[in-house]
N, C-alpha and C positions, 0 to 999 in steps of 0.2 A: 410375507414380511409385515410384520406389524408395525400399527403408524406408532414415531416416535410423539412421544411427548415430552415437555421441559419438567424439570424437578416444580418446580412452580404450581404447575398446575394437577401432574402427577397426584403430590403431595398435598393437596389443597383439601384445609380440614372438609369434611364434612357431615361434623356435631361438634358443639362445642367445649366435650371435651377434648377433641385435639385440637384447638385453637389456642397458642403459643404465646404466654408473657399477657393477655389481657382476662384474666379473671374474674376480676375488680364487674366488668362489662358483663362476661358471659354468664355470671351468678345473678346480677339485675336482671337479665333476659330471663334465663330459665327459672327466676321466681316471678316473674311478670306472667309468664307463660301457666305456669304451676295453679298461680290465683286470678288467674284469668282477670287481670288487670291493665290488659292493652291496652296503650296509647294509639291516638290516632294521627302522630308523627312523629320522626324521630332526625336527630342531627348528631351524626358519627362523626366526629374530627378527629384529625390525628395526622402526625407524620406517612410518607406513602410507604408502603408496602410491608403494614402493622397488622392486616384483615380486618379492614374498614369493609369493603364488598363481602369478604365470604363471611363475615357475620351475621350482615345483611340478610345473604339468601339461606344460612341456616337458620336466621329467622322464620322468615317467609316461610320457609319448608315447615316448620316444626307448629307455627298456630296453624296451618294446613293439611297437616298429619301427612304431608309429602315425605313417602321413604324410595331409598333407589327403585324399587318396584316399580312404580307407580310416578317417577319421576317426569315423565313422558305428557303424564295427563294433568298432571300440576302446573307444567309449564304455562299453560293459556291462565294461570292466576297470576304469574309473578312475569314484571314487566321492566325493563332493565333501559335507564334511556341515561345516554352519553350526554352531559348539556354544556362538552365542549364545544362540540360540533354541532349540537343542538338546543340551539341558544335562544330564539326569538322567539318574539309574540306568538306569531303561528304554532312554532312548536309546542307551546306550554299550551295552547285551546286546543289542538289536536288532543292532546294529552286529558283536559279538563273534562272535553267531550266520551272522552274514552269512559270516565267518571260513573258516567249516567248507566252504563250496562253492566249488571250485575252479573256476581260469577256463577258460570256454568257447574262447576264441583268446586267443592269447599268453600269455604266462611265469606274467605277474604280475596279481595284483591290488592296486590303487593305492588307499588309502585318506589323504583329504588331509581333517586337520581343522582349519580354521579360526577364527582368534580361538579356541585351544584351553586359553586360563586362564581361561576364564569355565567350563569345566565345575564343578561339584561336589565337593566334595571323597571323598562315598560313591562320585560316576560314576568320578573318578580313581580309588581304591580297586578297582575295577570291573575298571578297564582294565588294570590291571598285571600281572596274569600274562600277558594275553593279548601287551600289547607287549613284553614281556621274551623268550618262547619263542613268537612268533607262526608261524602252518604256511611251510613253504618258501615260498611264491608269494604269501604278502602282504606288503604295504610300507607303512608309515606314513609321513605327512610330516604334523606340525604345524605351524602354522601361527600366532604372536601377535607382539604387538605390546608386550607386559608380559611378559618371558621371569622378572620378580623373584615372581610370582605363581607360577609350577608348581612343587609340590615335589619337592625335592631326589630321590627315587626315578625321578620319570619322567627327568628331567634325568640322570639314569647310565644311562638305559638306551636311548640315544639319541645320533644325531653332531648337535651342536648348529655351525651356521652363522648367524654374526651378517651381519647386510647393513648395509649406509652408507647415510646420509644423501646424495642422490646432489649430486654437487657446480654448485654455480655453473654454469662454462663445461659442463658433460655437457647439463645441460637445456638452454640456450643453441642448443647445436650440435643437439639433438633437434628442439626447437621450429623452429629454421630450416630445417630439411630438410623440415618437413611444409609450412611456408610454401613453397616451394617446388613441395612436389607441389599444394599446392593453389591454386597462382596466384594469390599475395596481394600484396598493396604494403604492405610492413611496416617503422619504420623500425628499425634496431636496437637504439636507447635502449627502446624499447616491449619490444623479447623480452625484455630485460635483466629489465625492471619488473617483469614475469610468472614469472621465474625468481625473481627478489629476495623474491617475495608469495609465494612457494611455499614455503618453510623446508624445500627438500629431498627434496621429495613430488612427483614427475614427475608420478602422476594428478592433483593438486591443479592441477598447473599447467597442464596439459591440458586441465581442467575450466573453470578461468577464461581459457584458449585460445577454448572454442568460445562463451562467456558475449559474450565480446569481438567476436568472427565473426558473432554474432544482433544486436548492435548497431549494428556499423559495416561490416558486410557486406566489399566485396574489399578496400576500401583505407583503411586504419588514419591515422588523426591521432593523434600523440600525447597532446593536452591531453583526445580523448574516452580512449586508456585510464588516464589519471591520474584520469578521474571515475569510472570504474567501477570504478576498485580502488580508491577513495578513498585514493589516496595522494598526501603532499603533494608538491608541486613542487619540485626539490633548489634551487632558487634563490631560495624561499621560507623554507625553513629555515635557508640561509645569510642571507637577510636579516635574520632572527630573533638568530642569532648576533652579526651586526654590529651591531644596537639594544642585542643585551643587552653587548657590549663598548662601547660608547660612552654604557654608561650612561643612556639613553633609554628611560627607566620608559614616561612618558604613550604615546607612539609604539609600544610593545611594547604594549600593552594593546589600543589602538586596532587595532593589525593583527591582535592574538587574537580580537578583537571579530568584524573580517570574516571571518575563519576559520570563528568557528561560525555566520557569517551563510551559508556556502558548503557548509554541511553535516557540517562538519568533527567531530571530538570535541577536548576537552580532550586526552583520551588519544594523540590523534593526534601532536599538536604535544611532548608529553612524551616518546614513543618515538622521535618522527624525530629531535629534539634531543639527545636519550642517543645514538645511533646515533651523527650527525656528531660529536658531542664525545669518544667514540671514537676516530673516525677522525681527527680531531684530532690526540688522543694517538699513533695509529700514528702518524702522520705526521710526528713529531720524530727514528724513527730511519729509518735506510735499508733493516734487514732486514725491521721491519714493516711497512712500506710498500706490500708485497706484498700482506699480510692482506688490504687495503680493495680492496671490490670497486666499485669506479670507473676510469672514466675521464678520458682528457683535459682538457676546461676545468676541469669538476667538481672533481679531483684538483690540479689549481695553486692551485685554490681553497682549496682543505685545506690546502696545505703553505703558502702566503702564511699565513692565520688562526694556523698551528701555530708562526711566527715570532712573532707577536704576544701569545701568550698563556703563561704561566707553567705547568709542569707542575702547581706547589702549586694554581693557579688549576682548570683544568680537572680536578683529582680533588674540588675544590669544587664545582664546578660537577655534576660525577658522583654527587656524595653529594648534594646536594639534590634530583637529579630523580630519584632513588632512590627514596628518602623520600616524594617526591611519587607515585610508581606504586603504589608499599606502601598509601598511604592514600587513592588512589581510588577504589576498588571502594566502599570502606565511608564516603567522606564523603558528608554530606547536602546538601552545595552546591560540587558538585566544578565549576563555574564559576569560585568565589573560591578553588578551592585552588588550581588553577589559574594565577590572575591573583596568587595571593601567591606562590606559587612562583618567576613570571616576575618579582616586585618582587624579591625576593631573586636573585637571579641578577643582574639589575642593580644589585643592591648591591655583590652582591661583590668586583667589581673595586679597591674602593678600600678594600679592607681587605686587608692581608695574612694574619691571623692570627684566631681566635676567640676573644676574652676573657673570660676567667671572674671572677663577680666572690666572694669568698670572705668571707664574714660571719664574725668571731672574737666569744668569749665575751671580755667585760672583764678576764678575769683572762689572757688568753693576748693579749690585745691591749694592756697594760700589758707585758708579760712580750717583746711583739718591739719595743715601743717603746725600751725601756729598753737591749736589744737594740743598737739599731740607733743608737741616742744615743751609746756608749759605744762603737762601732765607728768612728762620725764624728768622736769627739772625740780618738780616738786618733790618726786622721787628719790632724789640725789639729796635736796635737804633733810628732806626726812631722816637719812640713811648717816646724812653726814652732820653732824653739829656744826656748820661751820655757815658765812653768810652766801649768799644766791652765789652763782655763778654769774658774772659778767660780762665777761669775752674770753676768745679762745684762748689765750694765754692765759689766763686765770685757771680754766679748765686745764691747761696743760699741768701749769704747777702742782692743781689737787691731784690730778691723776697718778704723775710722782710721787707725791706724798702719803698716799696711799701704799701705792706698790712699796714705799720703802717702810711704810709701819709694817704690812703684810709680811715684807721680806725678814723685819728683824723678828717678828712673831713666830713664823718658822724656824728661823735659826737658833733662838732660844733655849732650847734644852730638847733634848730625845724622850720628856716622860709624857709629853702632851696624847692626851686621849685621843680614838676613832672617831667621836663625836665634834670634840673642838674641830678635829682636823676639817673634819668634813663642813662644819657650817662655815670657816673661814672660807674654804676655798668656794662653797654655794657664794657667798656675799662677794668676795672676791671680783667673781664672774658676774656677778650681777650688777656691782657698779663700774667696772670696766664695762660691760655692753651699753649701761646707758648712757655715761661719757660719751661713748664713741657715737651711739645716737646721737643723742647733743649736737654733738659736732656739724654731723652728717645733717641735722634737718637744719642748723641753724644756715649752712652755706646754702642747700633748698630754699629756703625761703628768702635769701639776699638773690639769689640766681631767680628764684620768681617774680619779687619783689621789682628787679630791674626788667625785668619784661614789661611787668607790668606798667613800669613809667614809659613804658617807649609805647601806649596805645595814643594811637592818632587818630585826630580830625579833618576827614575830608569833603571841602565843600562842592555845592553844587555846580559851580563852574567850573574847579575843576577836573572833578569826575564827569562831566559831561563828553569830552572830545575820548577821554579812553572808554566810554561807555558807548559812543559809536562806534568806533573801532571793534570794542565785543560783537556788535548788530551786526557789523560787514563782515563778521570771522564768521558768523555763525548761520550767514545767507550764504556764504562760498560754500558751508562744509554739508550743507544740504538739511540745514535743524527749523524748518518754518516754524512747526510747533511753538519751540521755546524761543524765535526770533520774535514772531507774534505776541507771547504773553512778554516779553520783557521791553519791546519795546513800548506798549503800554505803561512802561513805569514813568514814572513822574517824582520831578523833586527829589532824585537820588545824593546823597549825602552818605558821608561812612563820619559816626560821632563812637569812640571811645570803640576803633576796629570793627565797629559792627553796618554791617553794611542790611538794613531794614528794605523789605521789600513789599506791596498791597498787591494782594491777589483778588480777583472774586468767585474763584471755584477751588475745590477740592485737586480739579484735575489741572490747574495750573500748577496749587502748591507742590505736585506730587511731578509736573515736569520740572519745575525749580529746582527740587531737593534729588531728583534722579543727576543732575548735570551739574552740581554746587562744587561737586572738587573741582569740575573743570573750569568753572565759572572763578572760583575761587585763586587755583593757580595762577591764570589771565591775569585777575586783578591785582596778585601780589608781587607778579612779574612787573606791572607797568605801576603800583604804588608804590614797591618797594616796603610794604607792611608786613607783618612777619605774621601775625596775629591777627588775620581777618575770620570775620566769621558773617555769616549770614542768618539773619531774621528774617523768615515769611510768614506773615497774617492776612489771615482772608478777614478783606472786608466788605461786610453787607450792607447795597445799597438801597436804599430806603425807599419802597415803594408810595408812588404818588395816588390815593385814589382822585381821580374827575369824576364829577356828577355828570353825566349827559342828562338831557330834556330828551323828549320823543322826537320833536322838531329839529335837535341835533342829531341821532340816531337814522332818521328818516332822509335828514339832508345827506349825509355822509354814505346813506346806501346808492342813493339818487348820482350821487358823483361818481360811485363806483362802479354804478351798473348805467351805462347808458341808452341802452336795452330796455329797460326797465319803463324808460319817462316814452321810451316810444309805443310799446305794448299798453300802459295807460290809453295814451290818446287814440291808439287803434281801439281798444274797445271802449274808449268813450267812460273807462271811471271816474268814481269820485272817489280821492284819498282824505279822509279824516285824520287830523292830527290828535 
């Protein structure tokens, strides 16, 4: 029985023309090579599992004229060192040492180090003369995957080649060729899926290639690899999307339900959703349309939904399930954030806009009343030749006197035009709603108005005995904290409802303001104020400098250490001031 091997390694170019989606790379190697223009180091970055390594050793191989033949006797040039595991100073002078002994067959000697940002930062220190002026016949090739980690000296002394993410259709076209050698029944929505799970990493998808082959052996059903890659069904998450456009909270809940009954994650149904509504969005122009990596049915499907649904809407829809990815890791019942999430999403459709609702202080909410009265009633002059409004009963009598010109205007005769009709009854409506405004902000502002006259002044004495009283509520209810900063207060007084408070930190003002309702109801219970409000200001208190003398300095240690005057006199010093 023959040993098995993984698709991985099976497959593992070895020249570069079979080395997948990096070109760009393999064509600077083999003209480097061609015009015998070697570097004597090199920095491969790149995502993992691109052929960062087997570039490497078809390097190596190829200025060493190493072919499978002769594979065997190459090996003692080309030197392969892990510098996860093999990080430290020692390691990297072993290594340096190695340096000094030339090679027994062939030019060069090959030294390939691996994941090489995890070294050290003394092993780096280590290595830099050596890789700056390295002997003629040695070669470096490093090797990571975090190129933002190596500092900036070895990076100048070095051709640094960045590799891709290798694309969509590259893997696609890889994976089918090996289907092929290996006489599978594969359908091609399945390679797709495998390529889609892989974010660009050939070994990754290679790896979940043969996971696939241990399970379903020659010949693949779709619905088994959507269960081993646990990913959702594209006609599952479209149906998600059409519950959550038609608004169908209960039935979106119910289908998450059998989701996690299927083995699913919350998370699952959150990234496949961000994804199509995405695809969505491309899907409104022609040039992005390319981007989305789907086909046929799938893709009608998108562009139908992308008719349906509003740009403002689907960047809503993106901001919430945002939101909802941010706070999964760290929620404690990431089921219900989940199922709120999915409520809002079905909310959204019947809103167009997010409304904010803005609380004013009485005196600025007087101040846009007054505003907005005196805006409307200039309206009504304008509208109407006639002098101000005065009082409500004034306004009542225009208001009739209108409706009954309005009324005889209509009654008039049957040859009145589409047009008249129509601006009478715009104007109509127009000063009847502002009357009625009128109306409405003028008794607002008398109802504010009388509030306003009822703010009170309360002085220190006698806010003093209910201001103990708060102290003894709030040492029974177990709040030292805020017992502590408030009985600090001094000179408390409430001038025109507002009750002012001096803090001296941050973390006072901020227990103040966490406990103000309650602090607030207390005090409107035993005021009797309707209208209280609280002011807290931190105030800063003014640091004193004192000069000390040495003689004061000297004195003040002498007091504090009395230890000190005895250890003198045992060794017989003399202290100079």
């Amino acid at each position: 029985m023959s040993q098995y091997l993984v698709s991985a390694r099976k497959y593992r170019p070895t020249d570069f023309s079979n080395v997948v989606g990096q070109a760009h790379v393999t064509k600077t190697l083999e003209n480097a090579i061609k015009n015998n223009q070697i570097s004597h180091a090199y920095i491969f970055c790149g995502p993992r599992g691109v052929g960062k390594t087997s570039c490497a050793r078809i390097f190596a191989n190829r200025i060493n004229d190493i072919s499978e033949e002769n594979k065997q006797d190459g090996a003692f040039n080309i030197f392969e060192l892990d510098a996860a595991s093999n990080n430290s100073v020692d390691d990297i002078r072993d290594l340096v040492n190695q340096t000094r002994i030339p090679p027994q067959k062939g030019k060069y000697k090959v030294y390939i180090i691996d994941e090489v940002h995890m070294l050290s930062k003394s092993a780096f220190n280590a290595f830099l003369k050596t890789l700056e002026e390295p002997p003629k016949y040695c070669i470096f090739i490093l090797a990571t995957t975090e190129k933002q980690k190596l500092i900036p000296t070895i990076l100048s002394r070095c051709q640094i080649f960045e590799f891709n993410r290798i694309s969509l259709n590259d893997i696609i076209v890889h994976l089918s060729s090996i289907v092929k050698k290996e006489n599978l029944k594969v359908e091609k929505r399945s390679i797709q899926l495998i390529a889609d799970s892989s974010d660009g990493a050939l070994r990754d998808a290679l790896s979940t290639f043969d996971k696939i082959i241990s399970f379903c052996g020659k010949e693949w059903k779709h619905e088994d690899v959507e269960k081993i890659l646990n990913s959702l069904n594209a006609n599952k998450t479209i149906s998600f999307i059409e519950m959550i456009l038609n608004q169908d909270i209960f039935n979106t809940i119910i289908e998450f339900d059998k989701l996690l009954s299927q083995g699913f994650e919350g998370k699952d149904l959150i990234i496949s959703l961000t994804e199509y509504f995405r695809n969505i969005m491309l899907c409104k122009n022609l040039k992005s349309i390319e981007i989305i990596k789907c086909e046929g049915e799938l893709k009608t499907k998108l562009e139908d939904l992308s008719k349906k649904i509003t740009t403002e809407n689907i960047l809503i829809y993106l901001d919430i399930l945002n939101e909802c990815q941010k706070q999964y890791s760290n929620s404690f019942n990431q089921r219900f954030l989940v199922e709120l999430c999915l409520m809002q999403l079905c909310s959204q459709n019947s809103f167009d806009k997010k409304k904010k609702i803005i609380i004013s202080s009485p005196d600025s909410f007087n101040l846009k009343t007054k505003q907005n009265f005196e805006r409307k009633e200039q309206k009504i002059n304008n509208l109407i030749e006639e002098p101000k409004v005065q009082n409500d009963s004034d306004t009542v009598t225009k208001e009739e006197n209108l409706n009954e010109k309005l009324k005889v205007q209509n009654d008039s005769g049957n040859n009145t035009n589409e047009d008249d009709l129509t601006h009478k009854s715009i104007l109509g409506t127009t000063i009847n709603d502002c009357l009625n405004d009128v109306v409405f902000e003028k008794n607002e502002i008398k109802e504010t108005n009388n509030n306003l006259e009822n703010l009170v002044n309360l002085s220190e004495e006698s806010l003093l005995p209910i201001w103990k009283n708060l102290l003894t509520k709030l040492k029974k209810e177990g709040k030292p904290n805020l017992h502590a900063t408030l009985n600090n207060q001094r000179q408390n007084k409430i001038e025109n409802s507002i009750l002012e408070l001096n803090v001296q930190s941050e973390v006072q003002k901020k227990e103040i303001l966490d406990n103000q309702n309650m602090i607030i109801d207390y005090l409107k219970d035993k005021t009797k104020i309707n209208f209280l409000k609280i002011d807290v200001k931190i105030s800063k208190l003014k640091e004193e400098k004192v000069l000390y003398t040495n003689e004061d300095k000297l004195k003040y240690i002498l007091e504090e250490n009395p230890t000190i005057v005895e250890l003198i006199k045992n060794l017989d010093l003399e202290i100079k001031e």
